[in-house]
N, C-alpha and C positions, 0 to 999 in steps of 0.2 A: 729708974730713968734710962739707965742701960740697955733694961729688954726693949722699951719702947721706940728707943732711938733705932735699935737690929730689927724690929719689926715695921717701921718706918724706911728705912734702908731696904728692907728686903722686898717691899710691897711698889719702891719706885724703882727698885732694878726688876722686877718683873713688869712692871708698867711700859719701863723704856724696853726690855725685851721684847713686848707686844706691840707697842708703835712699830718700832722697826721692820719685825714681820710683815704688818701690815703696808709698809712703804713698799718694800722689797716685791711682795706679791702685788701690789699696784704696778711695781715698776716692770715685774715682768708681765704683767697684761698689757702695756702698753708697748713693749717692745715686739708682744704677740700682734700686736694689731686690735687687739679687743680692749678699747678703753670703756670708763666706766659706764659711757652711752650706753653699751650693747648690752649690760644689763636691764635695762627697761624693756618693759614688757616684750621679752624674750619667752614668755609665755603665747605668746600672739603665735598662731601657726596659719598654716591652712587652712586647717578645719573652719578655725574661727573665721578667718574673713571668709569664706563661704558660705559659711550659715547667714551673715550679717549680708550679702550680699544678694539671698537668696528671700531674707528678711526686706530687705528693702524692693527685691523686685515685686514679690506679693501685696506691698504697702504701695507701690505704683498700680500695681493691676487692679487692686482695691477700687483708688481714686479713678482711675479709667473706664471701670465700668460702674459709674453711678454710686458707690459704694455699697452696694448689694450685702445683703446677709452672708452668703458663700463664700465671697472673698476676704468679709472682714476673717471669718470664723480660719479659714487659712492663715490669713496674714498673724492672727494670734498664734495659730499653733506653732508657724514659723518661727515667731519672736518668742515665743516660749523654750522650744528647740534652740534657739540659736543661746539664750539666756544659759541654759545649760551647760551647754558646749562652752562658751566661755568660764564660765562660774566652772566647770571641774577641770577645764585647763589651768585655771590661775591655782585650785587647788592645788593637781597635782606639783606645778612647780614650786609652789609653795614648799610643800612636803618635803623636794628635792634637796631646797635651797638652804631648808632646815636643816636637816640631815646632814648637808655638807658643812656645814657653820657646826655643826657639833662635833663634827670628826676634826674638824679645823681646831674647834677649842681644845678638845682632847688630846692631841698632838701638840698644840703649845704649853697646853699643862701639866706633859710627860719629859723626868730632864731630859735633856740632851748631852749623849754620852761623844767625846770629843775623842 
């Protein structure tokens, strides 16, 4: 019953250790200026809205001239292009965001010498 109780204890002093963390780095992004908003699609750059933009002028030119062969065959290649260019931007940040959530975990589950 003993060990169960010190493994119980030990598993909610680590729990409440990690809440906290988590507060504390909340509460210094928000003191940064960066609340939890600015994590959303923070993957979005440039690039992307220009291809989407680029995307959609071809899908206008499309419809303006008659919708002909040529422009549809463009406007595809656009929107395939532009499909890309998003899909390996959200990858990459992905990757990033992972990465950093694992050094983040690994640091909370290294003790801390005082």
């Amino acid at each position: 019953m003993d060990n169960e109780d010190s493994i119980d204890d030990n598993i909610n002093e680590k729990w409440e250790n990690f809440k906290t963390i988590i507060k504390e780095t909340k509460q210094q992004l928000i003191e940064k200026g960066e609340g939890t908003e600015t994590f959303k699609n923070k993957w979005y750059e440039e690039e992307c809205k220009f291809s989407i933009e680029e995307t959609t002028k071809a899908r206008e030119k499309w419809f303006i001239k008659g919708r002909k062969e040529k422009e549809e065959q463009e406007y595809h290649h656009k929107m395939k292009e532009a499909y890309k260019i998003i899909r390996n931007g959200k990858k990459t940040y992905s990757g990033t965001s992972v990465h950093e959530l694992n050094s983040f975990l690994e640091a909370v589950r290294e003790p801390k010498c005082l």
